[in-house]
C-alpha positions in Angstrom: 299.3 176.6 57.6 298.8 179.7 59.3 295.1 179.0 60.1 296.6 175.6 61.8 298.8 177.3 64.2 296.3 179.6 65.3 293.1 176.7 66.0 295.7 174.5 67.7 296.3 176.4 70.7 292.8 176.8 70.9 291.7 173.0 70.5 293.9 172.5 73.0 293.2 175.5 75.9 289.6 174.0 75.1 290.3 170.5 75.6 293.0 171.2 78.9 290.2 173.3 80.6 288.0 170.0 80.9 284.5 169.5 80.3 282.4 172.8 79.5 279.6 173.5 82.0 276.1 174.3 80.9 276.6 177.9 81.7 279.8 178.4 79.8 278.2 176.9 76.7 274.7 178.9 76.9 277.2 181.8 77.2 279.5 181.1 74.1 277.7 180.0 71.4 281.0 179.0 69.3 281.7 176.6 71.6 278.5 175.2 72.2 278.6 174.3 68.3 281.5 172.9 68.5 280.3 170.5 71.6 277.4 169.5 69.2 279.5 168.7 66.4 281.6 166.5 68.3 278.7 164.6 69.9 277.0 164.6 66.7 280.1 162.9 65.3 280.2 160.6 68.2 276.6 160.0 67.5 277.5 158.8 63.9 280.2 156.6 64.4 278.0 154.4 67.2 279.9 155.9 69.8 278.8 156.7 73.4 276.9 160.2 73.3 275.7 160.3 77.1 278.9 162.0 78.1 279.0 165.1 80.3 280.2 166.8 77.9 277.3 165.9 75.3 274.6 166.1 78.3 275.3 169.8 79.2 275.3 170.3 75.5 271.9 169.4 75.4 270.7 171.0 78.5 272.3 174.4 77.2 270.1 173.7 73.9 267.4 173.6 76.4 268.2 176.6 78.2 268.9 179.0 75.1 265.3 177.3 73.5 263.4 178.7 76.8 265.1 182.0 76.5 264.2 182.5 72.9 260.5 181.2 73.8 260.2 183.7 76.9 261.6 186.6 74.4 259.0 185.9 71.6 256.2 185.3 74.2 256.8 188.2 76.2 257.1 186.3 79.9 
């Protein structure tokens, strides 16, 4: 019960400050899994993943994927 009261604010502070840029998800990794569940959810049920939302999920996928890539490569 305790657990409850302390993700509740949270699920809603996330879901009052509106959709989650690309940056702010490349930049907090918790909430970029979070995103992905949700659209991976979406995804499941048949429902429409080409949200904002889901879209700068995917782009911040993108983004982290070329950092890692640069980092192993050396560029």
């Amino acid at each position: 019960m305790k657990k409850l009261l302390v993700v509740l604010p949270l699920v809603f502070g996330l879901s009052a400050c509106g959709t989650p840029s690309v940056e702010e998800l490349v930049d907090d990794p918790e909430l970029l899994s979070e995103v992905l569940e949700e659209c991976t959810a979406k995804l499941m049920k048949g429902e429409d993943v080409k949200t904002e939302e889901c879209q700068n999920a995917t782009e911040a996928q993108k983004q982290i994927l070329n950092n890692v890539m640069k980092g192993l490569l050396g560029n």
